[in-house]
C-alpha positions in Angstrom: -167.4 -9.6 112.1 -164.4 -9.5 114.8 -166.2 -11.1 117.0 -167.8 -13.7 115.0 -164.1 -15.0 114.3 -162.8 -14.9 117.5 -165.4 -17.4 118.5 -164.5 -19.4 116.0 -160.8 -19.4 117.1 -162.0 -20.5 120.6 -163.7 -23.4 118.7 -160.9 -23.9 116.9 -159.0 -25.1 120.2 -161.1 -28.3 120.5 -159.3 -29.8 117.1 -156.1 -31.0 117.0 -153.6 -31.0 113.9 -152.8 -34.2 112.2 -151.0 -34.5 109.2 -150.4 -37.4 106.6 -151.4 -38.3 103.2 -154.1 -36.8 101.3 -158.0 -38.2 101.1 -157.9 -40.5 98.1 -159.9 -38.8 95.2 -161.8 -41.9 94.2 -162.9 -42.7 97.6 -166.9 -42.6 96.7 -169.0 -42.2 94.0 -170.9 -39.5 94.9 -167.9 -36.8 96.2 -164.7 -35.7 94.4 -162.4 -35.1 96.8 -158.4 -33.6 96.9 -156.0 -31.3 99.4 -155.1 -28.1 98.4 -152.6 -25.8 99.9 -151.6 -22.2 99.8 -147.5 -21.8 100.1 -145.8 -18.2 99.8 -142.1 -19.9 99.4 -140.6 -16.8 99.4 -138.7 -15.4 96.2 -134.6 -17.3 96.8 -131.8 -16.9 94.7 -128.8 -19.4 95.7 -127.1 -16.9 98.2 -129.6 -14.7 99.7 -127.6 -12.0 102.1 -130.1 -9.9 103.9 -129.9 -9.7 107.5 -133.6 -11.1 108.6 -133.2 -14.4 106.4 -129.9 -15.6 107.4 -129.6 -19.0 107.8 -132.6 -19.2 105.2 -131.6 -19.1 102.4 -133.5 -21.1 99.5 -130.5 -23.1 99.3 -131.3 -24.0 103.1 -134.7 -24.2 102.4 -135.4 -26.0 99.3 -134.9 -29.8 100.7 -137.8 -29.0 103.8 -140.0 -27.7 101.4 -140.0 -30.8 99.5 -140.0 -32.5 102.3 -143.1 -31.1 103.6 -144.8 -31.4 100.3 -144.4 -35.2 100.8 -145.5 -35.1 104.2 -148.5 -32.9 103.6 -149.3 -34.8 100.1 -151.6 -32.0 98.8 -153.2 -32.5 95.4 -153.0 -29.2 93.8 -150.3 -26.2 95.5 -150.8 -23.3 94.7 -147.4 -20.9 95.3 -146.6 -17.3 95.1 -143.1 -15.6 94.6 -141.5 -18.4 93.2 -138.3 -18.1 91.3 -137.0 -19.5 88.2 -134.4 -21.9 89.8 -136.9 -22.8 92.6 -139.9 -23.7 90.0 -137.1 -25.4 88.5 -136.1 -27.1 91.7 -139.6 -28.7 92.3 -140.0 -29.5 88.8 -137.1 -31.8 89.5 -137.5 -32.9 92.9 -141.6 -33.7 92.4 -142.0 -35.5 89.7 -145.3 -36.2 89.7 -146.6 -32.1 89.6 -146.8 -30.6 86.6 -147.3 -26.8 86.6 -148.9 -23.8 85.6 -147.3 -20.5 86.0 -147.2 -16.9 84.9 -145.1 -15.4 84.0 -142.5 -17.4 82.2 -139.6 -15.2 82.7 -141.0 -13.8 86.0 -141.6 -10.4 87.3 -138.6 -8.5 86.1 -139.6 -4.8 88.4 -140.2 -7.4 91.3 -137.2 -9.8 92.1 -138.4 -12.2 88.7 -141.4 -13.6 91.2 -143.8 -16.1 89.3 -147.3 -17.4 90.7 -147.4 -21.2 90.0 -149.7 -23.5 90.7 -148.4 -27.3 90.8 -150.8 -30.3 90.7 -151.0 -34.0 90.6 -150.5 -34.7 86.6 -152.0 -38.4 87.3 -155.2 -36.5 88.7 -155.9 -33.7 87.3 -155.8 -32.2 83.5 -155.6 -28.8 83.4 -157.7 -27.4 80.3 -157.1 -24.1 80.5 -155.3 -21.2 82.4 -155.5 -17.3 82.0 -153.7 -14.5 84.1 -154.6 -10.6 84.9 -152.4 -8.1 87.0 -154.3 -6.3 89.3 -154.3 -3.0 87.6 -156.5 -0.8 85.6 -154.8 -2.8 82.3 -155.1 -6.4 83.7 -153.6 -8.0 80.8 -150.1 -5.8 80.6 -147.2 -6.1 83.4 -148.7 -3.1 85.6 -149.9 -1.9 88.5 -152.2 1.1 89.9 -153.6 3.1 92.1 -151.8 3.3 95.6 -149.9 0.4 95.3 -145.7 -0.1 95.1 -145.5 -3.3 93.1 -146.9 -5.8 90.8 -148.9 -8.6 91.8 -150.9 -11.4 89.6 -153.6 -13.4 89.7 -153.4 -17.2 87.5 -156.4 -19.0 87.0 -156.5 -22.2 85.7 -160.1 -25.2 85.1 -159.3 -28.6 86.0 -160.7 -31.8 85.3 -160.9 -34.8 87.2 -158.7 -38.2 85.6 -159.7 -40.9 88.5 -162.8 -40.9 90.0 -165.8 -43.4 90.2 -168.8 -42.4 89.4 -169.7 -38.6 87.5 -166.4 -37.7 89.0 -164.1 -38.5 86.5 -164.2 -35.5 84.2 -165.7 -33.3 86.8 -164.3 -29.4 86.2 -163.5 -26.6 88.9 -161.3 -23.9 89.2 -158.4 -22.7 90.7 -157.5 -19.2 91.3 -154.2 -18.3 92.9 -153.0 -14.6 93.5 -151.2 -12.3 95.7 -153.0 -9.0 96.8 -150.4 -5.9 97.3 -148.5 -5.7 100.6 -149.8 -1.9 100.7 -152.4 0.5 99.7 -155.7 0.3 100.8 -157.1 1.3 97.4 -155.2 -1.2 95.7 -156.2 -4.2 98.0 -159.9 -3.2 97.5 -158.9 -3.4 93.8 -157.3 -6.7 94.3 -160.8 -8.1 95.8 -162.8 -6.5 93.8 -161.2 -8.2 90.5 -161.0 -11.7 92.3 -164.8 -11.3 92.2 -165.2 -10.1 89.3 -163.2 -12.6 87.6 -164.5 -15.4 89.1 -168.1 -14.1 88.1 -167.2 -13.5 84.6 -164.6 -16.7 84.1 -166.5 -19.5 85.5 -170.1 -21.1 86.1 -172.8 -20.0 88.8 -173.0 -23.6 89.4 -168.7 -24.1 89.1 -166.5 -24.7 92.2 -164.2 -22.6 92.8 -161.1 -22.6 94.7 -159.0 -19.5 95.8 -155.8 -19.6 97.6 -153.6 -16.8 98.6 -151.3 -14.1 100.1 -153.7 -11.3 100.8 -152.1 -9.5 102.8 -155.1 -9.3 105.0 -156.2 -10.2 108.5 -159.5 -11.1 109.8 -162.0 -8.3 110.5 -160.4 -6.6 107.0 -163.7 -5.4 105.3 -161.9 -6.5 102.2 -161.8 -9.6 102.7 -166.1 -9.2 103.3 -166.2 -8.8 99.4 -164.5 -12.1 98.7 -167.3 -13.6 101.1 -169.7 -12.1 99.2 -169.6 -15.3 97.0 -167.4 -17.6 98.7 -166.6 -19.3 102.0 -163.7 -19.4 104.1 -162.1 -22.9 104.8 -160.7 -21.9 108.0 -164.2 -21.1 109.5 -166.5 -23.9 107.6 -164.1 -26.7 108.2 -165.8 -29.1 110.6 -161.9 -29.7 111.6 -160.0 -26.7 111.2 -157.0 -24.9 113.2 -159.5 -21.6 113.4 -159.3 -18.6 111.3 -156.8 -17.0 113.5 -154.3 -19.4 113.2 -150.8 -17.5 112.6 -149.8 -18.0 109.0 -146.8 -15.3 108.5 -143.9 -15.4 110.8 -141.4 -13.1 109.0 -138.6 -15.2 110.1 -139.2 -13.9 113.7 -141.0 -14.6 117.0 -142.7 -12.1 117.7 -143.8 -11.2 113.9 -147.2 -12.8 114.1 -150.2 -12.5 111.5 -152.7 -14.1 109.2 -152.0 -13.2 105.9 -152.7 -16.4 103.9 -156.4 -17.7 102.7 -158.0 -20.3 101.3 -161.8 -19.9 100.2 -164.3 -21.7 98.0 -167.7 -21.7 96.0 -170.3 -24.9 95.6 -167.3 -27.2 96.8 -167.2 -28.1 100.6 -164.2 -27.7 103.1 -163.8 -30.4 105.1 -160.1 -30.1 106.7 -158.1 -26.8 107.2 -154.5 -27.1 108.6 -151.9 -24.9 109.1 -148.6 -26.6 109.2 -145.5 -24.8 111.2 -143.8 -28.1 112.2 -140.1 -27.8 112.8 -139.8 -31.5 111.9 -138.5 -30.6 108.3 -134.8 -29.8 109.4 -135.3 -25.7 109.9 -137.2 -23.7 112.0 -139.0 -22.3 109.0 -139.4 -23.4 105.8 -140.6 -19.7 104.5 -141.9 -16.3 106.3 -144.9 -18.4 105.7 -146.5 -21.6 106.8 -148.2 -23.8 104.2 -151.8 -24.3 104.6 -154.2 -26.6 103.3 -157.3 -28.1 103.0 -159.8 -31.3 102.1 -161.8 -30.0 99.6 -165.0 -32.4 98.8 -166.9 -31.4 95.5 -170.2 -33.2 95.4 -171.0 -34.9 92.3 -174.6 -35.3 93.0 -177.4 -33.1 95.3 -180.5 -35.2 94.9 -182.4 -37.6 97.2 -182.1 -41.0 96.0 -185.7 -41.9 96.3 -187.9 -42.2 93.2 -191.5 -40.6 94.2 -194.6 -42.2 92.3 -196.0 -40.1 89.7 -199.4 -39.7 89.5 -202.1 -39.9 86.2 -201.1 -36.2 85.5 -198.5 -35.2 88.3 -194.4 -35.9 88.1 -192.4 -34.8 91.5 -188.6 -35.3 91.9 -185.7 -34.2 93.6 -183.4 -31.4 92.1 -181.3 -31.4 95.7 -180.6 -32.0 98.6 -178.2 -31.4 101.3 -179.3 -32.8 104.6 -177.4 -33.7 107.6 -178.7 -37.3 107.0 -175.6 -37.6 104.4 -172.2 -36.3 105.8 -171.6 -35.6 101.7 -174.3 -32.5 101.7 -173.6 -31.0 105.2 -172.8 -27.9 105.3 -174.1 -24.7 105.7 -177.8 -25.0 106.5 -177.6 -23.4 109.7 -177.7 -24.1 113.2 -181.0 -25.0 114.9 -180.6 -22.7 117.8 -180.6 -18.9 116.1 -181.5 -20.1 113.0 -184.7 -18.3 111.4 -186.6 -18.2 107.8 -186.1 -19.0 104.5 -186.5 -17.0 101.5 -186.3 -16.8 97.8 -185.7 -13.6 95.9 -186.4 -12.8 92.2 -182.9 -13.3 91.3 -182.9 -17.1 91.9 -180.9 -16.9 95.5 -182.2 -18.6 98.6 -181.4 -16.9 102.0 -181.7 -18.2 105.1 -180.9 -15.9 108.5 -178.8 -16.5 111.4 -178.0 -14.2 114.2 -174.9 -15.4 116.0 -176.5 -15.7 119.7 -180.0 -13.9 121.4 -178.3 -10.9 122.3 -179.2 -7.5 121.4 -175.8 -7.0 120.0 -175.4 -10.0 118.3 -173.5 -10.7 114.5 -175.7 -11.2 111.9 -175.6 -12.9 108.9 -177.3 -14.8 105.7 -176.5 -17.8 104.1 -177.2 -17.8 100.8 -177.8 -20.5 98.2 -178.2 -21.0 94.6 -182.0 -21.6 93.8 -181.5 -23.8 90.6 -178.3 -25.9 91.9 -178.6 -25.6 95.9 -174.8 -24.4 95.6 -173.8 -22.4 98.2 -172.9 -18.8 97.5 -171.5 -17.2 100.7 -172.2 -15.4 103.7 -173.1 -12.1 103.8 -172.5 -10.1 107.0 -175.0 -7.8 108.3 -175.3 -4.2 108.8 -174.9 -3.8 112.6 -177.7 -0.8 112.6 -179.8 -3.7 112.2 -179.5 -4.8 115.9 -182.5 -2.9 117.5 -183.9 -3.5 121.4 -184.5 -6.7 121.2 -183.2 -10.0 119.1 -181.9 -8.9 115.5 -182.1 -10.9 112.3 -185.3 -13.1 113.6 -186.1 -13.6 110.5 -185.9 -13.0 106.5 -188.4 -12.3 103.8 -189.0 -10.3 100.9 -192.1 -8.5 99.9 -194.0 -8.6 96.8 -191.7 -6.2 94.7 -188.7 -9.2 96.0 -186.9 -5.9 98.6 -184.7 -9.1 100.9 -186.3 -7.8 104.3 -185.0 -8.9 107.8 -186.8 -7.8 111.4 -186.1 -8.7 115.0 -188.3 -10.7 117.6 -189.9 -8.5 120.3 -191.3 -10.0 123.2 -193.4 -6.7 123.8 -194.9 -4.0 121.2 -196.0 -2.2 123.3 -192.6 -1.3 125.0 -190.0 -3.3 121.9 -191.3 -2.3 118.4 -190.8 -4.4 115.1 -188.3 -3.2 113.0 -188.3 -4.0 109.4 -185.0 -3.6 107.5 -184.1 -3.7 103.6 -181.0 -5.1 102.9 -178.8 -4.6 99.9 -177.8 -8.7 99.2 -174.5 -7.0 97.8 -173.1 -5.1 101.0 -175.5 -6.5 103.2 -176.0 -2.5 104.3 -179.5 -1.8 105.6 -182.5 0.9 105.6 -185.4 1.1 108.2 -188.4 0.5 106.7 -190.8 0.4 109.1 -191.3 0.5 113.4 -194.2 -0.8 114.6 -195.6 -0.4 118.0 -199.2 -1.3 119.6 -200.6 -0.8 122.7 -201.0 -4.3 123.4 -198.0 -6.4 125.6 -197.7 -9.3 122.8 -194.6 -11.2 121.7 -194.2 -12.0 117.8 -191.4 -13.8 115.9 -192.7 -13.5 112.5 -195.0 -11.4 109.6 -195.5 -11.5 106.6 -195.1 -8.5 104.6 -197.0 -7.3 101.3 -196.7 -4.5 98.9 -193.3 -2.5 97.9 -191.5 -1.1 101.2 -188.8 0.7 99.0 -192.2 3.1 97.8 -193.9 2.7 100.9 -196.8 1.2 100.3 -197.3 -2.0 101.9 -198.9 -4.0 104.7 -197.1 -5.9 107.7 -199.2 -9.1 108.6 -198.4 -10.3 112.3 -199.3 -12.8 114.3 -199.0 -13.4 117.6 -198.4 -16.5 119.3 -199.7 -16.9 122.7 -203.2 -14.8 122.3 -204.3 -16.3 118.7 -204.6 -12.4 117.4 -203.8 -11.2 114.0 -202.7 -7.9 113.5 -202.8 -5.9 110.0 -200.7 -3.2 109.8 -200.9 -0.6 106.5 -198.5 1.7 105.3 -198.9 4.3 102.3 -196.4 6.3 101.7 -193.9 5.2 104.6 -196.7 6.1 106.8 -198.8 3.9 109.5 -201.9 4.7 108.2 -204.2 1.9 109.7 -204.2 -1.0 112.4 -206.5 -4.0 112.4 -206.5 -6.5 114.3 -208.7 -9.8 115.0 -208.5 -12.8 117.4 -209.3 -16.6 116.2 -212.2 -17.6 117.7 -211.6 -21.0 117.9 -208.7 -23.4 116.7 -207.4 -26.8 115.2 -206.8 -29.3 116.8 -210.1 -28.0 119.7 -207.5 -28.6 122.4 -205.3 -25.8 121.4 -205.3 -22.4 123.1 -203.2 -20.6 121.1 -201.5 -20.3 117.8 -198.0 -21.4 119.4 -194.3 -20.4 118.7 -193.1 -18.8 115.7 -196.2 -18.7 114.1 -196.7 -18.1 110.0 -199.2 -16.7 108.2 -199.8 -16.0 104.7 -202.8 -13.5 103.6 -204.9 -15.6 100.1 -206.7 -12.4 100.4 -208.0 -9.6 102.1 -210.5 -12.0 103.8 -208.3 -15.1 104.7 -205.4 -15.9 106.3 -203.0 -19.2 106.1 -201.6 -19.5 109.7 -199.5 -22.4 111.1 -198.5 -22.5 114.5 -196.6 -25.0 116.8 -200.1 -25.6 118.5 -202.2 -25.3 115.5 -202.9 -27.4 112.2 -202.6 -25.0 108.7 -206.3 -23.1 108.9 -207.5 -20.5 106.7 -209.4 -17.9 109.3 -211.4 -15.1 108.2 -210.0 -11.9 108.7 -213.3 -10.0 109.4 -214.7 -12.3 112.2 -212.0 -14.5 113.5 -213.9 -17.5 112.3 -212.1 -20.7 110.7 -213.0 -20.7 107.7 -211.4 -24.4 106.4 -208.9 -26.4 107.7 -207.3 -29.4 106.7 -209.2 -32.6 105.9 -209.0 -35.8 108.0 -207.1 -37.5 105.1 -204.3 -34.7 105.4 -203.5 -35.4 109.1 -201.4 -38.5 109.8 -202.3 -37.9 113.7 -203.1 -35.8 116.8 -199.3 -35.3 117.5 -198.1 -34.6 114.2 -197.8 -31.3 112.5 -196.8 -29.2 115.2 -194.4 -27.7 113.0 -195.0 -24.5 111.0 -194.5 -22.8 107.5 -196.9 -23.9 104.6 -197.3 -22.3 100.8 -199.5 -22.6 98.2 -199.7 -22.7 94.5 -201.3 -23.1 91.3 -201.0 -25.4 88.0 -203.1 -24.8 84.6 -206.0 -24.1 87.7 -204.9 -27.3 89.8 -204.7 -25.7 93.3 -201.6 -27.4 95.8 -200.3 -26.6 99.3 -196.9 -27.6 101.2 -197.3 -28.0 105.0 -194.9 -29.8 107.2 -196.4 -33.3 107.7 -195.1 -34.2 110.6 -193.5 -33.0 113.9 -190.5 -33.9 114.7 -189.5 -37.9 115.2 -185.7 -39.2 115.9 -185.9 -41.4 113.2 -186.8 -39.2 110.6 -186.6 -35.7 111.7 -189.1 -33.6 109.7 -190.9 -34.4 106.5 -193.4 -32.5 104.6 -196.9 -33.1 101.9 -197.7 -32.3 99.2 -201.3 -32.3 98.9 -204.0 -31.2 96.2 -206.4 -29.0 97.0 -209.7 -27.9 94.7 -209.3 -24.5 95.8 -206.3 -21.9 98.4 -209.6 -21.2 100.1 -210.3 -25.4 100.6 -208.3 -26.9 102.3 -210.6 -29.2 103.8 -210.3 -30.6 100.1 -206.9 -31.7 100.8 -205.6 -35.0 99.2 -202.2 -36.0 100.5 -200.0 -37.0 97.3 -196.1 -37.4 98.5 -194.3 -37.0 101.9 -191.3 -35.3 100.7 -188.1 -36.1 101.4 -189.2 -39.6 102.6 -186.5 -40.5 104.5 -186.5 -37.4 106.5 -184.5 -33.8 107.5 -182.0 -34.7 109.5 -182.4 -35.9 113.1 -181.9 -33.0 115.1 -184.8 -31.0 117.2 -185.7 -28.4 115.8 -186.9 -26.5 119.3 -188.5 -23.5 117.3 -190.9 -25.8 115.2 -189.4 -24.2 112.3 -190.0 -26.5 109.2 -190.5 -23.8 106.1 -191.5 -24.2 103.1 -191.9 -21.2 99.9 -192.4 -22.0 95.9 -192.2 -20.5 92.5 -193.7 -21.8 89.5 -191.8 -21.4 86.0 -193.5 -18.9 83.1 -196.0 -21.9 81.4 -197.2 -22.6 84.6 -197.0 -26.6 84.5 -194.1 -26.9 86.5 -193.4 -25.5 90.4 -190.1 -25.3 92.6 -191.0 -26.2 96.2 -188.2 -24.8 98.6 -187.9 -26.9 101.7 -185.7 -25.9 104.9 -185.7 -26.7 108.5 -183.0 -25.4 110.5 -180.1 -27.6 111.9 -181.3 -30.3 109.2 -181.5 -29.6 106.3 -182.1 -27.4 102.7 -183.6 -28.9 99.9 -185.4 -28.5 96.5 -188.3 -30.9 94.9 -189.7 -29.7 91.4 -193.4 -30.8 91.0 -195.1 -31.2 87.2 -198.8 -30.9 85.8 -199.8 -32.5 82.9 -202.8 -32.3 82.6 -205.3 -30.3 80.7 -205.7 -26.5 82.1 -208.5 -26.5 84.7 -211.7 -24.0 83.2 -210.4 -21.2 85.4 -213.5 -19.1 85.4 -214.3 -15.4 87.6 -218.4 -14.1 87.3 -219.5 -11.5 89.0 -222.6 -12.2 90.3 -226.0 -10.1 90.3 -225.1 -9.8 94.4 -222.3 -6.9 95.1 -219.0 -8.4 96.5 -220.8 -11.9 95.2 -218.4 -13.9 92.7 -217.0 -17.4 90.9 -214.0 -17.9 90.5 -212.8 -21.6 89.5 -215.6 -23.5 91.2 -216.2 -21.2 94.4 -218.4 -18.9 95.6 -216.8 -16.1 97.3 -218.3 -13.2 99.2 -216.5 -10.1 100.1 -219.1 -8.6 103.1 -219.8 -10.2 106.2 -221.8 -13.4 105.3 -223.8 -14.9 108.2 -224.4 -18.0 105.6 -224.8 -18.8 102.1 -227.0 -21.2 101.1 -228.2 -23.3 97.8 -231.0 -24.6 96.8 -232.4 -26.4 94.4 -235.0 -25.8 91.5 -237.5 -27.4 94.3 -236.4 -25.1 96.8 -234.4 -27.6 98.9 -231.1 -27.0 100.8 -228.3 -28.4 99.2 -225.5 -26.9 100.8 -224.9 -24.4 103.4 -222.2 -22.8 105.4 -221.3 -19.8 107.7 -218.3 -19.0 105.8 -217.8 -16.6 103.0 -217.3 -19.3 100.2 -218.8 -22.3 99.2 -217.6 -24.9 96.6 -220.0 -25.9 94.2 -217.8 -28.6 92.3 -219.8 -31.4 94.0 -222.9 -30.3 92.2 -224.4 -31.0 88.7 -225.3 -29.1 85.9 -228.2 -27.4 86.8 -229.5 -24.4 87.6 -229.9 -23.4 91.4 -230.3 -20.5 93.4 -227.9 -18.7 95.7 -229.0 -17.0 99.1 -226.8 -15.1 101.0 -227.9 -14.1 104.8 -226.1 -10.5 105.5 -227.0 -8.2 108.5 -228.7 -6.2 106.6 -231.0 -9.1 105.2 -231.2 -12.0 102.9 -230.2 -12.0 99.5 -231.1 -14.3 96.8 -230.3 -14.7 92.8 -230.2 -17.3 90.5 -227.2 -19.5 89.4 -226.3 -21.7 86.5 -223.9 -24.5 86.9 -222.5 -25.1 83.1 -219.3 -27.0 83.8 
């Protein structure tokens, strides 16, 4: 994690500090925006003798502060050891603050310290405010475990006066607290009950602000936890000072550290600023330098296009955050290291990042609320995930929803893929599986299948520059089998290969979805290599499009749909994707394009891995699906698609053939088919193919007879169409 921030802090070098008044919070419609900043003022009585604060005193203080609050013109401030006669002090000197702080006759075991948060009273209302002492009885003056004093945590839930738009009344919360100065059990403690609190207090969907003395510096696995569901303004600012900026000074020189923190959940940083200006009359106003940041609160997530419903189909957007709008740019990844997108049972979306293509490299997850698009945090790999080549290529979770992550390989024969669970707590991880073949073949992705935590499961890999699939089976932890076939031909007839980063997703244990940056979605037959279906003409806009990859389907009431990435990418609208219906998964040549979602485009930046992904869940009646959309660099968003129409006669016979069945409206056979063929009562061919399944929805009701051609001969029954 070091490392990660010290990169940062180079970046941070490229922006300068400027200083002035606050953004205005009814600047658009659409944002709710304010400064907050984190001040320790450091406890002052009015003749303050020891040897290391000479000269400042709070009586030679107390006029910079102000003055710097007026500079700075922060919104809210939120302020630890503050003393009756200073709260006092700025009560007087800023009249426009009201406050919040706890408690009201201060800390009497600690110097009578208060924590206070001041904010603008013609902005703001606050509704509500609570406390807890980090102890093992919160809500009594206390403290425990290793530590040698008392320290508090206020929270207090806003609500917005002046804003256009939904912002006026919008709510958030403010938590301000200072962690012990010592004991490493206590500061765990201390994190550990921010968390919890903020879990139990406010709203998966509420933003949240923290500000704070910790008493921690970067690459403090404490301060990890606090990640866990929020983000730190001095790293996701697009202008910040950098995370290492000094923020504690001790009155001296040579006393330098970064102590103070600002952090925040489903809100976005836009500014973070440490001041240490000696333009206020003293050399310091405080052992520590007031910091603060732009926080923008988006108001709304959705696209603003209205998508034409159909007779019996409703789409719309339930967010957004693309890099087309400033307002809903912020953590969706960059489009260099960026890989995969996936959703877990729990309602989180994760995407991967690794932080450069080294063997070594950081790793991390972004990770988003499903129903809201809020983002949660970061969560920080376990390094024993970095393996011989690339770590953290990509992220997926297997049918018992394990969150999975395993490394690119140019070579398993000499690099093997490693598959890691990861606990989306700690972001610790267990081996699951190493594969290795004899064959020198590079692969980015698989799909995975089954439960890895019991070991039985399959790994599904393709591999991009010799069109092979490989099926890998595990039962009990143990390789047990390898298949493999190679596509015998491909879609568009001028491709050679499958292409980079290539997906695939098994329908069953026949055909395979794959989508590669060379290829079109095709369903190929996993016993011959042949394509079974591909899309229709309707469903391709042209020859150059879709050479993007990652495609899903679903089901509603028995109304089949697939999501593919319609286009490749274009400067003016970066990457879209379609909708389309489809009569059956094993059909697509059935597809009929309905919307191009989002219309107006992901973003504008090339995405040079063709990664455009797309993953869906449908909701417990089954009329209504979430469709997951992320491309890298450009953009994350959510679209929720309704049926409704009457429930399609979902029907599965078996057949007087073995491994011969119907299932809604398509014959499927389980052997190797050379062709299957029906006739008609006067023995003439209606249909035919060389596939193993054949829709019968064009036909009438009737009765017919079915022959299937099989190496080991021709078979033949009857077959009544009753629908």
């Amino acid at each position: 994690m070091k490392y990660f921030y010290t990169l940062i802090s180079f970046l941070s070098f490229l922006y300068l500090p400027s200083y002035g008044q606050s953004p205005k919070i009814d600047d658009d419609s659409r944002t709710l925006n304010f400064r907050v900043m984190q001040f320790n003022i450091l406890q002052g009585w009015d003749v303050f003798n020891e040897s290391e604060t000479v000269g400042y005193s709070w009586l030679d203080r107390r006029d910079a502060v102000v003055k710097m609050i007026k500079a700075d013109a922060p919104d809210i401030i939120c302020v630890q050891e503050a003393r009756k006669k200073q709260c006092s002090w700025l009560a007087e000197q800023l009249p426009s603050y009201a406050q919040v702080l706890y408690p009201k006759d201060g800390i009497e075991s600690n110097g009578g310290q208060r924590d206070l948060i001041m904010y603008r009273k013609d902005k703001f209302e606050c509704l509500q405010w609570k406390y807890f002492w980090f102890s093992e009885t919160p809500y009594v003056s206390s403290y425990s475990w290793d530590a040698g004093t008392p320290k508090i945590t206020i929270l207090a839930q806003f609500k917005s006066l002046v804003a256009n738009g939904e912002g006026k009344g919008k709510t958030f919360w403010v938590y301000n607290t200072h962690f012990f100065p010592s004991g490493d059990i206590g500061k765990q403690k201390c994190s550990d009950m921010i968390v919890t609190s903020i879990m139990k207090e406010t709203g998966i969907n509420d933003p949240v602000i923290l500000c704070g003395d910790l008493n921690l510096q970067y690459g403090d696995s404490r301060l990890d936890t606090l990640l866990s569901c929020m983000h730190d303004a001095a790293v996701t600012a697009p202008e910040s000072d950098g995370p290492l900026k000094v923020t504690y000074n001790g009155f001296r020189e040579n006393n330098l550290k970064t102590l103070d923190h600002i952090y925040g959940r489903n809100l976005i940083f836009k500014t973070y600023r440490v001041d240490n200006s000696e333009e206020y009359g003293i050399r310091w106003i405080s052992d520590h330098y007031p910091l603060y940041a732009d926080v923008q609160i988006p108001l709304t997530w959705t696209d603003t296009v209205t998508y034409t419903s159909t007779a019996d189909t409703h789409l719309e957007c339930k967010w957004i955050r693309s890099v087309n709008d400033p307002h809903y740019n912020f953590h969706i990844g960059d489009a260099t290291y960026n890989r995969g997108l996936c959703l877990t049972p729990e309602g989180i979306l994760y995407s991967a990042e690794r932080q450069s293509n080294t063997m070594s490299s950081p790793s991390f997850l972004y990770r988003y609320e499903a129903s809201s698009g809020d983002y949660l945090g970061t969560l920080t790999l376990d390094p024993s995930i970095n393996v011989k080549t690339y770590p953290c290529n990509d992220i997926t979770v297997d049918d018992a929803g394990h969150l999975l992550t395993y490394n690119y390989t140019i070579s398993l024969s000499t690099a093997p893929l490693i598959i890691h669970q990861i606990d989306p707590i700690t972001g610790q991880a267990v081996q699951r599986a190493s594969i290795k073949t004899a064959s020198v073949v590079r692969t980015d992705c698989c799909h995975i299948s089954g439960d890895v935590e019991k070991g039985d499961f399959d790994v599904w890999v393709p591999v991009n520059s010799k069109g092979t699939i490989y099926r890998f089976t595990f039962l009990g932890g143990t390789l047990t089998d390898e298949t493999s076939i190679t596509a015998q031909s491909y879609c568009p007839t001028s491709a050679t290969s499958f292409g980079l980063n290539t997906r695939l997703l098994p329908i069953n244990d026949t055909l395979v979805l794959v989508n590669g940056s060379n290829i079109y979605p095709t369903l190929y037959n996993f016993k011959t290599g042949a394509i079974a279906s591909t899309l229709s003409t309707e469903a391709l806009p042209s020859e150059e499009g879709m050479k993007t990859n990652g495609c899903c389907t679903f089901s509603l009431k028995g109304k089949h749909f697939i999501v593919y990435p319609s286009d490749d990418y274009t400067s003016s609208t970066g990457y879209r994707f379609c909708i389309a219906s489809i009569s059956h998964p094993s059909l697509l040549s059935s597809a009929l394009p309905l919307w191009k979602i989002p219309q107006n485009g992901f973003g504008n930046i090339n995405n040079t891995h063709n990664e455009a992904l797309a993953t869906c869940t449908v909701n417990a009646s089954a009329d209504t699906a979430s469709i997951y959309l992320y491309v890298p660099g450009n953009g994350v968003a959510c679209y929720t698609m309704t049926y409704t129409g009457s429930p399609s006669a979902i029907q599965k016979t078996q057949m007087h053939i073995p491994g011969l069945t119907l299932t809604d409206r398509i014959l499927s056979y389980s052997g190797t088919a050379m062709q299957i063929s029906l006739f008609d009562v006067n023995g003439r061919c209606i249909a035919s193919t060389c596939q193993n399944s054949l829709e019968i929805s064009p036909f009438q009701k009737g009765t017919y007879i079915v022959r299937i051609q099989t190496p080991s001969g021709y078979h033949a029954q009857k077959l009544n169409i009753s629908y």
